[in-house]
Structures are given as C-alpha cells and as structure tokens.
N, C-alpha and C positions, 0 to 999 in steps of 0.2 A: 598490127596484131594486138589484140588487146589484153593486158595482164588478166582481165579476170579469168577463175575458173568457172568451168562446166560443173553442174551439178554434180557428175558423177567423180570431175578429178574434187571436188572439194569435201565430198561424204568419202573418197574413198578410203580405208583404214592406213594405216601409215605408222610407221617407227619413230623412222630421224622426220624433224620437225624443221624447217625454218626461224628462222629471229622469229619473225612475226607473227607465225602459227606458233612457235613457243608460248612465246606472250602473252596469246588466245589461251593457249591449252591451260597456262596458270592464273586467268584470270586479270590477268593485267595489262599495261601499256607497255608496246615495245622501249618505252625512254626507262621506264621498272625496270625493264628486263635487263637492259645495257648498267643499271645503278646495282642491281643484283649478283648480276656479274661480274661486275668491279668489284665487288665487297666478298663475294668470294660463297654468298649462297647459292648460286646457281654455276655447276659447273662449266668448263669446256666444251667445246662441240665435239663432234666426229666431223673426219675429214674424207668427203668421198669426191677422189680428185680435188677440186677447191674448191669446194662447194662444203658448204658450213652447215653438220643437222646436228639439232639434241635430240639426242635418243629418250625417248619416252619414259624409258624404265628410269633414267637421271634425273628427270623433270618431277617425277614420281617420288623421287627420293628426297627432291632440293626440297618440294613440297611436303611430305612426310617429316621433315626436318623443322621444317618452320613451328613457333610457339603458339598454343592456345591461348588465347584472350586471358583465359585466368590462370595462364602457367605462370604470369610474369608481375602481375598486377599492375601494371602500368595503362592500361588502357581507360581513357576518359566512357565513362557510363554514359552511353548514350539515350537511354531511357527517361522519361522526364514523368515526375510525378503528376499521378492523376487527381 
C-alpha cells in the first residue's frame, strides 16, 4: 500500500494536522517543527486514541505568536545595495 495521498484525501479540509502536515501548514521542516516544540513555541498535540494531531486553531496561534522581523531588530538585512 502506498503512503501517498489521493488528490482528494490531500485538498481535503482538516482540523487536527499531523507532525508533518504541521510543518507544511507553518512553512517549515518537520526537524523545525520537533526544535519548536521543544522550545515550547509550538504546542502539544491532541490526542485521538494515539494518534497525535495539532489542531489548526494552535498552529494559528504558535504562528500569530511568533515576531516580526522588525519587532526585535535582530535580523541581518538581506538587501544589498544597488
């Protein structure tokens, strides 16, 4: 049987997320996601039976949470003069 998904299970709309569809949804790599985790930006899963989802609305808020480039001034200027 082959892990990928069908078209329709992979557009279909969805709540609780997997590790790895996590990841996706915030733009990042699943190894992000596990250093995120640890560090305490990104919450706990829900637990449906043992099966591990983050809920959307959490992922929404870990993300809502995170700083603006110029809220912290720390970010090297990637721009190079013309």
């Amino acid at each position: 049987m082959s892990n990928r998904l069908s078209f329709t299970e992979s557009t279909a709309p969805r709540r609780g997320l997997s590790r790895e569809l996590a990841a996706i949804y915030l733009g990042i790599s699943p190894s992000k996601f596990d250093e995120m985790r640890k560090d305490g930006r990104v919450g706990p899963p829900r637990l449906i039976d043992a099966r591990k989802v983050w809920d959307v609305r959490d992922l929404d808020r870990a993300f809502d949470d995170l700083p603006y480039e110029e809220a912290d001034g720390s970010a090297e200027d990637w721009k190079t003069a013309a």
